[in-house]
C-alpha positions, 0 to 999 in steps of 0.5 A: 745315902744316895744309890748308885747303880751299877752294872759289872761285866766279867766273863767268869759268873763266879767272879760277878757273884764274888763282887755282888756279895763284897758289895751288898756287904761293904758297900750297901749304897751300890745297887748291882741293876745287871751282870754281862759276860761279854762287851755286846750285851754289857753296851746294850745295858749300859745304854738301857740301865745309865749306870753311874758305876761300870765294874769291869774286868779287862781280858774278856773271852775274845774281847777286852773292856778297853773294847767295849769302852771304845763304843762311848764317845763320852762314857757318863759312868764312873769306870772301876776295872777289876782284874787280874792283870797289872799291866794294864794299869796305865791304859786304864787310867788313860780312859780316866778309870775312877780306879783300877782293882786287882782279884782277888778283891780288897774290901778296903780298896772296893770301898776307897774306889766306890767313895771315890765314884760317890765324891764324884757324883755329889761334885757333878749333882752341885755343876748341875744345879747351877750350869743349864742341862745341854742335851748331849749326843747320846744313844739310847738301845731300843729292841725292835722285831729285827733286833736293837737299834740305836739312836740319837735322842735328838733325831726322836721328833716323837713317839706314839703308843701303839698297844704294847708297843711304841712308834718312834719317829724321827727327823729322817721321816722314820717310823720305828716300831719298838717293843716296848709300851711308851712309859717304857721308852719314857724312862729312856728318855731325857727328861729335859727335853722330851715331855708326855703330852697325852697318854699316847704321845710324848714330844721332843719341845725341840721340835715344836713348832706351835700349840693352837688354843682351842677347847681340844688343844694341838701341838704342831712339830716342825716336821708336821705332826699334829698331836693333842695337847691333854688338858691335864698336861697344858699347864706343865707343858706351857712352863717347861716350853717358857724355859726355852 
C-alpha cells in the first residue's frame, strides 16, 4: 500500500478532526502531515510538506480556497474540496478538483475520491519512469529571522551549513540565512538536481562549472564558489554529473 500524504485546510478544528478520523478509518493509506484553519498558513505547509492530497474547504474565514489555490501557478497535488456548499461545484472542477465533497462526509464518496487521487499518482509514478525528470519552477518556503521567504529552486547556487543553521546562496549574489540545519533544507530540495557534496555543503550541478582532481578534490560553480568534493561522495557525484 503506497502512502499518500496530505494536508486538510478548514477554518473549523472540529470539521479537520471529523475528516482525520473517517480517514485514519476508511482510508488508512492517506497520512494526514498537517491541518490549517486559514490560506497563509496552509501555503507555507504545502510548500514545506509537498503533499499529494490538499482536502479543502471553500468559504474560509475572510478568504476561500480558490484564494489560496491561486498562489500555485502548477499545483503538483491532487484537490478534494470538502464543503458545505454546492454551488461552488463547476469553479472547483475548473482548477481540475480530483473531487468535490459535500459536509457532512460520505465514506463511500471519501474513499471513491481518494482511490481516484491513488489512480492518479500510480499514472504520473509510470510517466516518470520512462519521460527525463525536468526541474520545474517551484518554490520552496524557508523561515528566516525575518519571517519565510520564498524561493525558486533553480536561482539556489548552493548552501552551506552553519551550526543550526544553513547559508543559502543564490544566482543573484544573495546570502540567506535560514533557520534550519542543512539535512533540513536537503529534504526541501529536489533531489535531481541538487547533490550533498560534503557534510557542510550541498550544490545545485546545474551550476558546476569544473571539479579539480587532486588528493582533496573542488568543485568549482560558475558563480565562483570553490567547495570540497568529500572522498566519500566523489563516486556518486561523478555518475549523476555523467547523466547531464
Amino acid at each position: 500500500m503506497n502512502i499518500l500524504n496530505a494536508i486538510i485546510v478548514d477554518d473549523m478544528n472540529r470539521n479537520i478532526d471529523t475528516l482525520k478520523i473517517l480517514l485514519e478509518t476508511y482510508c488508512p493509506m492517506v497520512n494526514v502531515v498537517h491541518t490549517a484553519n486559514d490560506i497563509t498558513t496552509a501555503a507555507i505547509a504545502i510548500h514545506q510538506y509537498r503533499p499529494q492530497i490538499l482536502f479543502l474547504d471553500i468559504e474560509l474565514n475572510n478568504a476561500t480556497g480558490f484564494d489560496l489555490l491561486s498562489k500555485f501557478a502548477q499545483p503538483s497535488f491532487h484537490i478534494i474540496f470538502t464543503t458545505a456548499y454546492s454551488q461552488y461545484a463547476v469553479d472547483a472542477f475548473k482548477v481540475r478538483a480530483v473531487d468535490y465533497l459535500l459536509k457532512p462526509i460520505n465514506i463511500l464518496e471519501l474513499q471513491e475520491a481518494v482511490a481516484k487521487v491513488e489512480a492518479q499518482v500510480k499514472q504520473e509514478s509510470l510517466v516518470h519512469t520512462v519521460q527525463p525528470r525536468v526541474m520545474q519552477k517551484q518554490k520552496i518556503a524557508l523561515p528566516t529571522l525575518e519571517g519565510i521567504k520564498y524561493l525558486n529552486c533553480e536561482n539556489i547556487t548552493h548552501c552551506d551549513a552553519s551550526g543550526s543553521y544553513t547559508i543559502i546562496h543564490t544566482n543573484a549574489g544573495e546570502k540567506i540565512l535560514v533557520s534550519m540545519r542543512l539535512k533540513e533544507c536537503a529534504d526541501l530540495l529536489p533531489e535531481f538536481i541538487f547533490f550533498r557534496i560534503h557534510h557542510s555543503h550541498i550544490i545545485n550541478v546545474n551550476f558546476v562549472e569544473k571539479l579539480i582532481r587532486a588528493k582533496l578534490c573542488r568543485v568549482i560553480l560558475s558563480t565562483g564558489a570553490d567547495l570540497p568534493l568529500a572522498a566519500s561522495r566523489r563516486e556518486d557525484f561523478l555518475e549523476l554529473m555523467s547523466k547531464k
